[in-house]
C-alpha positions as CSV (number, residue, x, y, z in Angstrom):
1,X,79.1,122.4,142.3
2,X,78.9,122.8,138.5
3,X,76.7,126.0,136.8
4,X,73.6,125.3,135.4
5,X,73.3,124.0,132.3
6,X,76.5,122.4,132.1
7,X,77.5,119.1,132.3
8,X,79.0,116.7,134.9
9,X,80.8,113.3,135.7
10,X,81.2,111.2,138.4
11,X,84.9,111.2,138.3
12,X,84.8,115.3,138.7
13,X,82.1,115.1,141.4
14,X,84.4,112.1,143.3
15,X,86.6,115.2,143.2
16,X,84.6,117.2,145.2
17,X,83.4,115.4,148.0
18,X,85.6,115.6,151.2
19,X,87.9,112.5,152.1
20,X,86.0,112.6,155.6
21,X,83.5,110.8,153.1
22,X,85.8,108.9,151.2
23,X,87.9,107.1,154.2
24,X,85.1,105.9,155.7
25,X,84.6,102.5,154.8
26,X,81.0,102.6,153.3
27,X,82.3,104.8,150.3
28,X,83.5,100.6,149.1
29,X,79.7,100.6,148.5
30,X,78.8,101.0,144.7
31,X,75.7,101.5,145.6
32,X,76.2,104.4,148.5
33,X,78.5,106.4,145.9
34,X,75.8,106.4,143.1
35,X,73.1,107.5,145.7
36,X,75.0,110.6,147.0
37,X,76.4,111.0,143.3
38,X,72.1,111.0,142.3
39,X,71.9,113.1,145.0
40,X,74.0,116.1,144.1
41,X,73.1,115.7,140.6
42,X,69.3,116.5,142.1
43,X,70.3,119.7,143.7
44,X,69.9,121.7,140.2
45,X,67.3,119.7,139.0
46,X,65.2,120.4,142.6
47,X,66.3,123.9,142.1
48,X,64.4,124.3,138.4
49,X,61.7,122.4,139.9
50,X,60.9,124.9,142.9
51,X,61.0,127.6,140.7
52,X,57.8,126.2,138.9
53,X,54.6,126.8,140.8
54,X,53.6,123.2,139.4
55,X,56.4,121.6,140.7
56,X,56.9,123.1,144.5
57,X,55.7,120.3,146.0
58,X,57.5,117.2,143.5
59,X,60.7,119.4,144.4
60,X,60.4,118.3,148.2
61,X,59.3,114.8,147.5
62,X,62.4,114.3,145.1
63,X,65.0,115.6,147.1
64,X,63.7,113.8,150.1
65,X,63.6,110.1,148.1
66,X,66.8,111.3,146.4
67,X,68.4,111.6,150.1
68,X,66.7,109.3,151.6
69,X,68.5,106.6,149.3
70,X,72.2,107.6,150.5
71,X,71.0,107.7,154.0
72,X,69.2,104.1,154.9
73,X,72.2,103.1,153.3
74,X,74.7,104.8,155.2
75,X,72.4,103.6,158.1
76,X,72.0,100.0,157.4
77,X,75.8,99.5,156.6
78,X,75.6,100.3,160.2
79,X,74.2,97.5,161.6
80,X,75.0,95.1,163.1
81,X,72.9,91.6,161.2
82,X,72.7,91.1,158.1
83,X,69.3,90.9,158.4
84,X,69.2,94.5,159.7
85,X,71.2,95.5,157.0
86,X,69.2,94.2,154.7
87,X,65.8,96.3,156.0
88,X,67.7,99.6,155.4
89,X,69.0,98.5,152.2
90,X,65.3,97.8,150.9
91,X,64.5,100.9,152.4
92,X,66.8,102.7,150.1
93,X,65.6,100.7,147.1
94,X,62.1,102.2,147.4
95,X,63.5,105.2,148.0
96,X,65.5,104.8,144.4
97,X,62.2,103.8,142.7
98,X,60.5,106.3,144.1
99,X,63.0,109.1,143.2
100,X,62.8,107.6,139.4
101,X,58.8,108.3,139.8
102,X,59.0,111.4,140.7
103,X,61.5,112.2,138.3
104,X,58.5,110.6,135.1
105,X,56.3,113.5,137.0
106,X,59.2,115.8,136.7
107,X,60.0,115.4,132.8
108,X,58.2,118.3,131.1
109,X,59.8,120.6,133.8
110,X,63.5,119.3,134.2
111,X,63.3,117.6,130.4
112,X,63.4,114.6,128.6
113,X,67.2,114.5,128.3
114,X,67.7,114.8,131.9
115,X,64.6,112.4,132.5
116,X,66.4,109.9,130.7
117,X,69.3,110.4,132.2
118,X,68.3,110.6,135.8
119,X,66.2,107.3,135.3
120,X,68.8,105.2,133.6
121,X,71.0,106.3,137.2
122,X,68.4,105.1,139.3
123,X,67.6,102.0,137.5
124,X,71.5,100.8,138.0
125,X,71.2,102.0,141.5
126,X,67.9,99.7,141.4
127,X,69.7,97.0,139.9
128,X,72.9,97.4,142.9
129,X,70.2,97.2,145.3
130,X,68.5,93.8,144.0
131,X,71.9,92.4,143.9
132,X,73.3,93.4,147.6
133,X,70.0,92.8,149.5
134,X,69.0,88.9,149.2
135,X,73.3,88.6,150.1
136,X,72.4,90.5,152.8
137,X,69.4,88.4,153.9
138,X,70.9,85.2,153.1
139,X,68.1,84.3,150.6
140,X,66.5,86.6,147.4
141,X,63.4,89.0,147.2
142,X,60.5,87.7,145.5
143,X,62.2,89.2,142.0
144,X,64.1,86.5,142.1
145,X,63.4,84.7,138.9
146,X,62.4,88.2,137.1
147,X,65.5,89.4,135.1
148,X,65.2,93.5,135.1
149,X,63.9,94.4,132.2
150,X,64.3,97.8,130.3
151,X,63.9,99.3,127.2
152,X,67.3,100.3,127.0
153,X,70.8,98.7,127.3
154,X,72.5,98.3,130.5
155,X,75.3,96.0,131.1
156,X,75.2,95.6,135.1
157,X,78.8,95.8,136.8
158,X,79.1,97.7,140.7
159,X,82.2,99.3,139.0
160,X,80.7,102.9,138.9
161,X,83.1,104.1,136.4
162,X,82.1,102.0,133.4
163,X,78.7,103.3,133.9
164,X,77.8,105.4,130.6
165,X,75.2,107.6,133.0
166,X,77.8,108.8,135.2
167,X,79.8,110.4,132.1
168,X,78.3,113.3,130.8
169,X,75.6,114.0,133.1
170,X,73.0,116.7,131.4
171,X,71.9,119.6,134.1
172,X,69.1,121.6,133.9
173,X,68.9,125.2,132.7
174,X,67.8,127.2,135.5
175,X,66.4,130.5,133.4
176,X,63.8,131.8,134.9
């Protein structure tokens, strides 16, 4: 795992994880890698936020949502329907949106760079998560007609290495 204060990308963190991970099939999943990759990028950012009185609490609820997202994936890809699949996958969706709220409660601890970062992230994860689930159910969520709208630019593509947030990726300073 990379120092505090540093920066990191995906490519160097694909690196890093085992290919236990890798060979299983559910690594094909854009949206599983960018969870686990939110994930780790987390770990520091939990780290700063524990060390604030403030922020103990936040801390816990981040690293849970952040987690949380990777895992009802992993979970769901387990299943058997594709209407089953589909419950785990919305399941990890919240837990994306939620991770991205915590992290707006997080910002004058962890930043505003790193905010900005970390929410663009989840918002693509968001996006993958829109896309896969109504495939999964056989019909859309009731977003359907609503493009996702932010104040940024995003161009939307599941290939995780064209992604601008995953390049670069700010981490906190953890000074105490």
């Amino acid at each position: 795992m990379r120092e505090a204060g540093d920066d990191m990308n995906y490519q160097e963190w694909e690196e890093t994880v085992p290919e236990f991970i890798k060979n299983d099939s559910l690594w094909k999943m854009s949206m599983y890698r960018a969870g686990l990759f939110a994930s780790s990028l987390g770990w520091l950012d939990v780290t700063k936020l524990y060390r604030d009185a403030r922020t103990m609490n936040l801390a816990g609820q981040l690293y849970e949502a952040l987690g949380s997202i990777h895992a009802n994936l992993a979970e769901g890809y387990s299943r058997g329907t594709g209407k089953d699949r589909a419950r785990f996958y919305e399941y990890a969706l919240g837990s994306a949106r939620e991770s991205r709220s915590w992290y707006y409660d997080a910002r004058f601890v962890i930043g505003q760079e790193i905010f900005i970062h970390r929410g663009k992230l989840l918002t693509r994860i968001i996006q993958l998560g829109l896309t896969m689930i109504p495939q999964q159910r056989g019909r859309t969520l009731r977003e359907e007609n609503e493009r996702y709208v932010v104040d940024f630019e995003i161009e939307f593509s599941e290939n995780l290495l064209t992604w601008e947030e995953l390049r670069d990726c700010p981490l906190p300073t953890l000074d105490a």
